[in-house]
N, CA, C and O atoms as a Maestro MAE file, in Angstrom:
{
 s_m_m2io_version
 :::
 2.0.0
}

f_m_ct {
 s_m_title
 :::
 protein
 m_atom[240] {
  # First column is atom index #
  i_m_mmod_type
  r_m_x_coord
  r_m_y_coord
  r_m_z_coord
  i_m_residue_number
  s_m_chain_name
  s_m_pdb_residue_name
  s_m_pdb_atom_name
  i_m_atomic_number
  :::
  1 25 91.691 115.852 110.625 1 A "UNK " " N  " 7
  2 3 92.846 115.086 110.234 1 A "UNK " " CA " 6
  3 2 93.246 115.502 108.815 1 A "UNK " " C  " 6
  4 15 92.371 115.756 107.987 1 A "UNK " " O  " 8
  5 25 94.209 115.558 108.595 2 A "UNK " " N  " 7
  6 3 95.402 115.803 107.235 2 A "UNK " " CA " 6
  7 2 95.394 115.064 106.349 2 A "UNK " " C  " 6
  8 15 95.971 114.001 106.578 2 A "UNK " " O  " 8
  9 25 94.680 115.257 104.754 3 A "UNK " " N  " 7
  10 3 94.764 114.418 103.957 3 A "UNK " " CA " 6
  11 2 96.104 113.753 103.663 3 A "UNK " " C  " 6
  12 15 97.104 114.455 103.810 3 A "UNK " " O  " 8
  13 25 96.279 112.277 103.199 4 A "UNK " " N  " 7
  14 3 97.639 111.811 103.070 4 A "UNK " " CA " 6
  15 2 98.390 112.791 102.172 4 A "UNK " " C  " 6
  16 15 97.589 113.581 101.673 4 A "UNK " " O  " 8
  17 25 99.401 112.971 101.867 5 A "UNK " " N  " 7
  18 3 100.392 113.510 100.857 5 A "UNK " " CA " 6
  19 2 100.377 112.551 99.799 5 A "UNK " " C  " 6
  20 15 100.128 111.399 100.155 5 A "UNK " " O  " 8
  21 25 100.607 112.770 98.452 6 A "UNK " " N  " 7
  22 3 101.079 111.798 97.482 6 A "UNK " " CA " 6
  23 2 102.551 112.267 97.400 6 A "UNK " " C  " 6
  24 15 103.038 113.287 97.888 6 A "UNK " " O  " 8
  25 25 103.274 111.097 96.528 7 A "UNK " " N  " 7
  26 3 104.254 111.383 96.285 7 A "UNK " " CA " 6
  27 2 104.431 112.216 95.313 7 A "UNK " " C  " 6
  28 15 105.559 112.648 95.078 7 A "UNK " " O  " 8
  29 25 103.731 112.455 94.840 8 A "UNK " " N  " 7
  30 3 104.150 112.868 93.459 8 A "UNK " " CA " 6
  31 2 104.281 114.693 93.989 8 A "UNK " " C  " 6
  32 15 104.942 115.473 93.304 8 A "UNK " " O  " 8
  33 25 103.541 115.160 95.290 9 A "UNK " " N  " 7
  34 3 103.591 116.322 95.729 9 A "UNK " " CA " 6
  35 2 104.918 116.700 96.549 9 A "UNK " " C  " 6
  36 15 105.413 117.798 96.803 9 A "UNK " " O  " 8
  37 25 105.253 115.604 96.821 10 A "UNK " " N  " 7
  38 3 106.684 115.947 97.633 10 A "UNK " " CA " 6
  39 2 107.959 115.472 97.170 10 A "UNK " " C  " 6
  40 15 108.973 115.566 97.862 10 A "UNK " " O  " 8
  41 25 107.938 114.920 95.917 11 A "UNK " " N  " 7
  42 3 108.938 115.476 94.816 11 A "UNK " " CA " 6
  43 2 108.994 116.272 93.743 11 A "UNK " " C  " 6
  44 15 110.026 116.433 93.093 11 A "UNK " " O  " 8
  45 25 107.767 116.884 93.454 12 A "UNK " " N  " 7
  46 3 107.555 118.052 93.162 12 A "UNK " " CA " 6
  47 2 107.932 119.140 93.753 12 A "UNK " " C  " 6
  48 15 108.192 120.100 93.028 12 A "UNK " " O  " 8
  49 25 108.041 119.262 94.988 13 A "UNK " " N  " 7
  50 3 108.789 120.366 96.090 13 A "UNK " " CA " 6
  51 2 110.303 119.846 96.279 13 A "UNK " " C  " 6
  52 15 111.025 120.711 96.774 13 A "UNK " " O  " 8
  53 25 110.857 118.790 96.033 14 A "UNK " " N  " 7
  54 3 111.925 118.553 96.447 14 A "UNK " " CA " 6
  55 2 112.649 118.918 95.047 14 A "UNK " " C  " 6
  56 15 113.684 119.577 95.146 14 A "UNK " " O  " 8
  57 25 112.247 118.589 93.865 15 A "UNK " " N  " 7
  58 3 112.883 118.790 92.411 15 A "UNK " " CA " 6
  59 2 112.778 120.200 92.068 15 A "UNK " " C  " 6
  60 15 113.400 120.577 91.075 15 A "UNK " " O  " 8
  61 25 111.924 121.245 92.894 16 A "UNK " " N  " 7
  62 3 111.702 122.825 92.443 16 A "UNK " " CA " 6
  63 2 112.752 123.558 93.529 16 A "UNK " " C  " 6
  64 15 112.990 124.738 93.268 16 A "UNK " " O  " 8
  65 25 113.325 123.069 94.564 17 A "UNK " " N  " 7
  66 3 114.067 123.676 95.484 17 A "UNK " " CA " 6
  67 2 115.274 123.851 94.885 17 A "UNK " " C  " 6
  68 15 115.690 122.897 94.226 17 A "UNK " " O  " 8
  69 25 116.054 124.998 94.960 18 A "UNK " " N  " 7
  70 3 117.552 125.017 94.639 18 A "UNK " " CA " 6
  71 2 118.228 125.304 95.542 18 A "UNK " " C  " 6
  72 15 118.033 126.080 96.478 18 A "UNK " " O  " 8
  73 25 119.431 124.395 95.168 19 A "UNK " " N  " 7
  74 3 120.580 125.570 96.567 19 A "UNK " " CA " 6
  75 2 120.352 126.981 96.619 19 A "UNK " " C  " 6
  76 15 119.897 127.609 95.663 19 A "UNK " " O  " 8
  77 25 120.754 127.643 98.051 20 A "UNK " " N  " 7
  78 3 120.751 128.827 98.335 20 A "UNK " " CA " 6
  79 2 121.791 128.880 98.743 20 A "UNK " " C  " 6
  80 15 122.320 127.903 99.273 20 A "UNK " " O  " 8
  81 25 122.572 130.414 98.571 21 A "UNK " " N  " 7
  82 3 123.443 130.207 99.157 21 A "UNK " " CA " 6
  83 2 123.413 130.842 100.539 21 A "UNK " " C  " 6
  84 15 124.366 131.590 100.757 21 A "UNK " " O  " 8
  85 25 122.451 130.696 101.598 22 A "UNK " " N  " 7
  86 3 122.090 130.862 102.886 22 A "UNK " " CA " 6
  87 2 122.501 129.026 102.926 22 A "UNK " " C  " 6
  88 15 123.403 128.593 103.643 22 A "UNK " " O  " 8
  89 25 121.808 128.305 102.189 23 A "UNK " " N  " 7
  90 3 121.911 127.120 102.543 23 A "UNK " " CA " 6
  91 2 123.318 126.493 102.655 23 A "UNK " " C  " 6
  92 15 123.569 125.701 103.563 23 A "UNK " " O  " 8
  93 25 124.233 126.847 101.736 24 A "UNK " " N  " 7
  94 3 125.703 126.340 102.300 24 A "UNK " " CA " 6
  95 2 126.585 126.957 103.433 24 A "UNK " " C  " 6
  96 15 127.412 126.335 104.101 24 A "UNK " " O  " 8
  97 25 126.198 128.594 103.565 25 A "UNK " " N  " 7
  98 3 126.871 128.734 104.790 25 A "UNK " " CA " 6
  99 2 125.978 128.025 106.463 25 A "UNK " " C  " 6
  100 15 126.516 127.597 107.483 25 A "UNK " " O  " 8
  101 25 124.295 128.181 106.081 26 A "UNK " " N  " 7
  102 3 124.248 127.194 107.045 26 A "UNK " " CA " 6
  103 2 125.256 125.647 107.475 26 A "UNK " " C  " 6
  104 15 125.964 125.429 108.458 26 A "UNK " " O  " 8
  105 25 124.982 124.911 106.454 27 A "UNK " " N  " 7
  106 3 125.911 123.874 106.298 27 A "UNK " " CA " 6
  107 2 127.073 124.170 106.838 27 A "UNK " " C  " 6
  108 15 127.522 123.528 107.787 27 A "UNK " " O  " 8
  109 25 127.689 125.179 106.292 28 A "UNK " " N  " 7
  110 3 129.528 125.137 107.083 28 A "UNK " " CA " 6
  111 2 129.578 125.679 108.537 28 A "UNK " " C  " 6
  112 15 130.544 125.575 109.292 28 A "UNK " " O  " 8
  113 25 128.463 126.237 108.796 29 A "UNK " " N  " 7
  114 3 128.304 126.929 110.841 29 A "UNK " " CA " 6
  115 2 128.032 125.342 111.132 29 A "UNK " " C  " 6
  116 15 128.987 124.710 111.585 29 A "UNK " " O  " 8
  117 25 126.785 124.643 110.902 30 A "UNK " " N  " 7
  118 3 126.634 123.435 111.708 30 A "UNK " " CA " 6
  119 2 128.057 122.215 111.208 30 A "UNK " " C  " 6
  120 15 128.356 121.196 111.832 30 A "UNK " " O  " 8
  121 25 128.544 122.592 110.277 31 A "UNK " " N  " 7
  122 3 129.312 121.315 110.215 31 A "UNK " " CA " 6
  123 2 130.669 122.071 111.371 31 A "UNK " " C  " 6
  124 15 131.146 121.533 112.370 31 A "UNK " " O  " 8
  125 25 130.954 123.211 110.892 32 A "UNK " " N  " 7
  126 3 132.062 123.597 111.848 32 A "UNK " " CA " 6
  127 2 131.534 123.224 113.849 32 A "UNK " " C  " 6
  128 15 131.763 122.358 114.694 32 A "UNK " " O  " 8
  129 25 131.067 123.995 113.781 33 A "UNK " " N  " 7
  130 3 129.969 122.908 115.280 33 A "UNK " " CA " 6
  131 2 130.034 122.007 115.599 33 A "UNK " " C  " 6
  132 15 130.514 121.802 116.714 33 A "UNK " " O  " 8
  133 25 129.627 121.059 114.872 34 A "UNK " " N  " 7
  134 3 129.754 119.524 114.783 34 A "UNK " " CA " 6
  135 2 131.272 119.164 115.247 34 A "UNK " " C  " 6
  136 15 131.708 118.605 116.253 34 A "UNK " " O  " 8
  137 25 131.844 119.673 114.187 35 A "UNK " " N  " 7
  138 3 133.113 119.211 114.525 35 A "UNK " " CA " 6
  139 2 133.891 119.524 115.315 35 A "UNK " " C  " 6
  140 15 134.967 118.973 115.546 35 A "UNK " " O  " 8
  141 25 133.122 121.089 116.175 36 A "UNK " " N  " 7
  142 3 134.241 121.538 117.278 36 A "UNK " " CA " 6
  143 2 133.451 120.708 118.555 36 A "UNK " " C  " 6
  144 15 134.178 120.629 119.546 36 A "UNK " " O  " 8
  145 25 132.217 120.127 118.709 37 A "UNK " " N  " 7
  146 3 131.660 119.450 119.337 37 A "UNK " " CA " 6
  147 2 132.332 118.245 119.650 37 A "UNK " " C  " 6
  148 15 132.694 117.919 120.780 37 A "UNK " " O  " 8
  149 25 132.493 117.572 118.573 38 A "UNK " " N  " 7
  150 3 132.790 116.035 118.501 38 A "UNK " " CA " 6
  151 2 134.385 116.007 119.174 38 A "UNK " " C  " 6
  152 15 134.819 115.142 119.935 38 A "UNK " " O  " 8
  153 25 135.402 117.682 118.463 39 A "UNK " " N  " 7
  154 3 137.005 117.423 119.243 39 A "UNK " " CA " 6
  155 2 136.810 117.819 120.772 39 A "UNK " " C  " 6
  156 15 137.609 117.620 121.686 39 A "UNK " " O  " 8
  157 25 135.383 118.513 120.844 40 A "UNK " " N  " 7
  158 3 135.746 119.033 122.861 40 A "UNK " " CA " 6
  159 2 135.004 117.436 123.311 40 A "UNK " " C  " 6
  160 15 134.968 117.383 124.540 40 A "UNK " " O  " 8
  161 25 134.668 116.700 122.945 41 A "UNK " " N  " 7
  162 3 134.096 115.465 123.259 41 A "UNK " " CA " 6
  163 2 135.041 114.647 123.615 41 A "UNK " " C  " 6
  164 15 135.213 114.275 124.776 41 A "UNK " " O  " 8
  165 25 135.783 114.275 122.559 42 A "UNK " " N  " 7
  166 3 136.840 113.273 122.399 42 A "UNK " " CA " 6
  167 2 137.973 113.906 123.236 42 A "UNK " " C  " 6
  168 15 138.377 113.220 124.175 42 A "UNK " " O  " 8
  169 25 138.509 115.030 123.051 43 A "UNK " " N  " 7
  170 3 139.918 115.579 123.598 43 A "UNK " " CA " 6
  171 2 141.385 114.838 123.496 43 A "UNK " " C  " 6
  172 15 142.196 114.529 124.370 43 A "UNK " " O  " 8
  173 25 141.391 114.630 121.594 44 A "UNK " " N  " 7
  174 3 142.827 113.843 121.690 44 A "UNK " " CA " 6
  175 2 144.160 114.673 121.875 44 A "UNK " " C  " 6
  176 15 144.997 114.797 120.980 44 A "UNK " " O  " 8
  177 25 144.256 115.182 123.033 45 A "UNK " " N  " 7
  178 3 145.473 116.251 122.914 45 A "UNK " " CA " 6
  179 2 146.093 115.795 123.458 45 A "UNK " " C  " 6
  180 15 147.128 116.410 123.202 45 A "UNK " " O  " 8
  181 25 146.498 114.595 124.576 46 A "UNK " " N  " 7
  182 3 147.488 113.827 124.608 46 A "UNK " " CA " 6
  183 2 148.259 113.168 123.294 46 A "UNK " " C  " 6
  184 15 149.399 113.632 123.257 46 A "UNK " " O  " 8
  185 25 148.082 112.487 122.492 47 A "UNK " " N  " 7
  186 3 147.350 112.066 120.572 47 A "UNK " " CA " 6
  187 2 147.947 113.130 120.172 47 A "UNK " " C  " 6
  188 15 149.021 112.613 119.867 47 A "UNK " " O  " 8
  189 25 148.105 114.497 119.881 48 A "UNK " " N  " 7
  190 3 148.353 115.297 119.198 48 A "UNK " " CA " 6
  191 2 149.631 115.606 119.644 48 A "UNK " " C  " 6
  192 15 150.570 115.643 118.849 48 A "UNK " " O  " 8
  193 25 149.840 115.945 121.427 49 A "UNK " " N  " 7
  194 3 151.067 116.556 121.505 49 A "UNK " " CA " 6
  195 2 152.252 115.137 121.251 49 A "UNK " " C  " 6
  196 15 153.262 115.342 120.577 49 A "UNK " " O  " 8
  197 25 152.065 114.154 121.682 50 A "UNK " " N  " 7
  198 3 152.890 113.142 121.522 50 A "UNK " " CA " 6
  199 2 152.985 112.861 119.943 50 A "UNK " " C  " 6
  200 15 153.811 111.996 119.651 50 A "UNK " " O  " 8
  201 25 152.293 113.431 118.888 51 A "UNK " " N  " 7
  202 3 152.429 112.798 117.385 51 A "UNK " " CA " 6
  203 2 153.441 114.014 117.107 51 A "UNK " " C  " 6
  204 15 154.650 113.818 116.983 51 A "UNK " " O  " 8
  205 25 152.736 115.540 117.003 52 A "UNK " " N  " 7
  206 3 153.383 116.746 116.485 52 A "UNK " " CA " 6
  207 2 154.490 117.027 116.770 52 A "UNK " " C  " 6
  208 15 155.495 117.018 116.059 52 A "UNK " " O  " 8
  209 25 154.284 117.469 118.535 53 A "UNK " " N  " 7
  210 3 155.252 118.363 119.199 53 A "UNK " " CA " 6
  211 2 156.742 117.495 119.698 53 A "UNK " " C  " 6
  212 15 157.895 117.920 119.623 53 A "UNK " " O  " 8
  213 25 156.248 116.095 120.243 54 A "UNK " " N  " 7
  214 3 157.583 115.828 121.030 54 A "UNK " " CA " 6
  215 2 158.643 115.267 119.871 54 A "UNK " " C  " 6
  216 15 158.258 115.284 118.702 54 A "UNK " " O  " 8
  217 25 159.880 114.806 120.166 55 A "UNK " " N  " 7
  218 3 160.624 114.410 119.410 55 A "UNK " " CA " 6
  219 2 160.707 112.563 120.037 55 A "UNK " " C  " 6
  220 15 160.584 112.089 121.167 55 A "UNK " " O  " 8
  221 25 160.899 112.095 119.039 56 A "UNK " " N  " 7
  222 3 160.946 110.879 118.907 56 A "UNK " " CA " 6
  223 2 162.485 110.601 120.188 56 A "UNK " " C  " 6
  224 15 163.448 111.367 120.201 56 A "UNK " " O  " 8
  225 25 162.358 109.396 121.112 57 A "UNK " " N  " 7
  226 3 163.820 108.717 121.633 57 A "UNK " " CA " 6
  227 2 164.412 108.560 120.968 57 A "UNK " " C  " 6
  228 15 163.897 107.801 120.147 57 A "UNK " " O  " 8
  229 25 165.889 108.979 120.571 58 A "UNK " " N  " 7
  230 3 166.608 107.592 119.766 58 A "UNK " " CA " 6
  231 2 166.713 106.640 120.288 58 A "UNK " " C  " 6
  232 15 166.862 106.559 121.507 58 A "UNK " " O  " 8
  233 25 166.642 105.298 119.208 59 A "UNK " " N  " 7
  234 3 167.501 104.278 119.272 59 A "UNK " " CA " 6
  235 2 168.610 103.883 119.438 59 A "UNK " " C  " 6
  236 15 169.546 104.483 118.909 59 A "UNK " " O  " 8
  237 25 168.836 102.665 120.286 60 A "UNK " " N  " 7
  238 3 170.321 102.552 121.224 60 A "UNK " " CA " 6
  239 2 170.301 101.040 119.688 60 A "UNK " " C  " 6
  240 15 171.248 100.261 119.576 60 A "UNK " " O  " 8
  :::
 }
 m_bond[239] {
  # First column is bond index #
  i_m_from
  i_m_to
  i_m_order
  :::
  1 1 2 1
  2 2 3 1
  3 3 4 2
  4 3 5 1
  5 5 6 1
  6 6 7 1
  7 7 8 2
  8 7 9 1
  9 9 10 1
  10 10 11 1
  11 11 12 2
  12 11 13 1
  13 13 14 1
  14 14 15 1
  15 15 16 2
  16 15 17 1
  17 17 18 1
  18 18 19 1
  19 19 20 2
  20 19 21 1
  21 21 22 1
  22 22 23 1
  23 23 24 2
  24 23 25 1
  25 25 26 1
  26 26 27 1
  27 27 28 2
  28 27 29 1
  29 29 30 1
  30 30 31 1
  31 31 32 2
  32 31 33 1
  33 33 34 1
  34 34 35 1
  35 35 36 2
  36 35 37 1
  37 37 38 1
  38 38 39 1
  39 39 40 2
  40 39 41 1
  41 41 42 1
  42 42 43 1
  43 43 44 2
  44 43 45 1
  45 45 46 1
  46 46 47 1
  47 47 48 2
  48 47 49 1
  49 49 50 1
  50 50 51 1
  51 51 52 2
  52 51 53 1
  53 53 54 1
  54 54 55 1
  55 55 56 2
  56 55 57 1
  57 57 58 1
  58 58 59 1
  59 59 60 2
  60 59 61 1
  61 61 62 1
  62 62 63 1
  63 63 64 2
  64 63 65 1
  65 65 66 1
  66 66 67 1
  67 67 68 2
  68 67 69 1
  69 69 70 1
  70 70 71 1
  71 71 72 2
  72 71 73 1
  73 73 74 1
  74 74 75 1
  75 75 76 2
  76 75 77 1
  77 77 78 1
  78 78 79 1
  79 79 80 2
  80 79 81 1
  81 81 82 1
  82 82 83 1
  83 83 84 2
  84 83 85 1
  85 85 86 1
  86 86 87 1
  87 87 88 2
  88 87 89 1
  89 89 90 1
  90 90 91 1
  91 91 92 2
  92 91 93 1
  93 93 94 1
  94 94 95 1
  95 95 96 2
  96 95 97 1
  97 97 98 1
  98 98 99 1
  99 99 100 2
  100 99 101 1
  101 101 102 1
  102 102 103 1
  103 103 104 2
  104 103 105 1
  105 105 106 1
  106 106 107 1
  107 107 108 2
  108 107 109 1
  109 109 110 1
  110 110 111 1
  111 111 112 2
  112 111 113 1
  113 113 114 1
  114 114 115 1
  115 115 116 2
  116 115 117 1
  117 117 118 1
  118 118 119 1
  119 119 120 2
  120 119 121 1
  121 121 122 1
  122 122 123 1
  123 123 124 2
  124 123 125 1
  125 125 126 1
  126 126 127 1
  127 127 128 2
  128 127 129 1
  129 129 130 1
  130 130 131 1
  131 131 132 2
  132 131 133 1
  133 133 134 1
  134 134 135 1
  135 135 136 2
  136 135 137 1
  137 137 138 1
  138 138 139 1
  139 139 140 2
  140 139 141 1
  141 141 142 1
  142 142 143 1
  143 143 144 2
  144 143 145 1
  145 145 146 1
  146 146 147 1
  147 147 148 2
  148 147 149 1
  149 149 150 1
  150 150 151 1
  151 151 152 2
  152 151 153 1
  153 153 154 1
  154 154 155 1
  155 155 156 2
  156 155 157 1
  157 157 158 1
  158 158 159 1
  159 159 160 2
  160 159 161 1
  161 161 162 1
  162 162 163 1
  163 163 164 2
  164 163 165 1
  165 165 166 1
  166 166 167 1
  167 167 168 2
  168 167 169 1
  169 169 170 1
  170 170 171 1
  171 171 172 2
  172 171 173 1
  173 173 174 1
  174 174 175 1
  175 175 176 2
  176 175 177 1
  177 177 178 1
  178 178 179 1
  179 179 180 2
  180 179 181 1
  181 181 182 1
  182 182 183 1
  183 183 184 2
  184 183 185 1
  185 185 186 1
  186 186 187 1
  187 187 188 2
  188 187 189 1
  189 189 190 1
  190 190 191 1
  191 191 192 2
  192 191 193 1
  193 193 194 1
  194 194 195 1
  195 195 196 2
  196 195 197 1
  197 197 198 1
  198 198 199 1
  199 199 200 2
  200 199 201 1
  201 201 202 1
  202 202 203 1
  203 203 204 2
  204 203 205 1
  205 205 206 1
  206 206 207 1
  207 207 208 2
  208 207 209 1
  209 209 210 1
  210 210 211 1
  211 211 212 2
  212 211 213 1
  213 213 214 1
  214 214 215 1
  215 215 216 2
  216 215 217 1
  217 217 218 1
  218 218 219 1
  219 219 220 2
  220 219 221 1
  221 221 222 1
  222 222 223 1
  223 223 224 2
  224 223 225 1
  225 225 226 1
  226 226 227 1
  227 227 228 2
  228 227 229 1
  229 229 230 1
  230 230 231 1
  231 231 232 2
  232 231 233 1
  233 233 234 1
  234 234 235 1
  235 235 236 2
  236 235 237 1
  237 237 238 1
  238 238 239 1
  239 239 240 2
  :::
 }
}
């Protein structure tokens, strides 16, 4: 079995880490993902074409 961790060892590793910049383009692949995930999920393209594309009725 695994001695406990102290804290004081795993903010010691967390305060010596720096951004990388591997680490922000990770970030922008999974956030872009995420978010092309979440619009093929939802599918507001009824929502979109009725806001953008059509033109409003006039009023009588």
């Amino acid at each position: 079995m695994a001695p406990p961790v102290s804290s004081t060892t795993i903010s010691r590793f967390l305060s010596s880490r720096r951004i990388q910049p591997a680490d922000v383009t990770a970030l922008a692949t999974w956030g872009v993902a995420a978010g092309t995930a979440a619009f093929y999920l939802v599918q507001p393209f009824d929502f979109i074409k009725k806001t953008f594309f059509e033109k409003p009725e006039p009023e009588a």
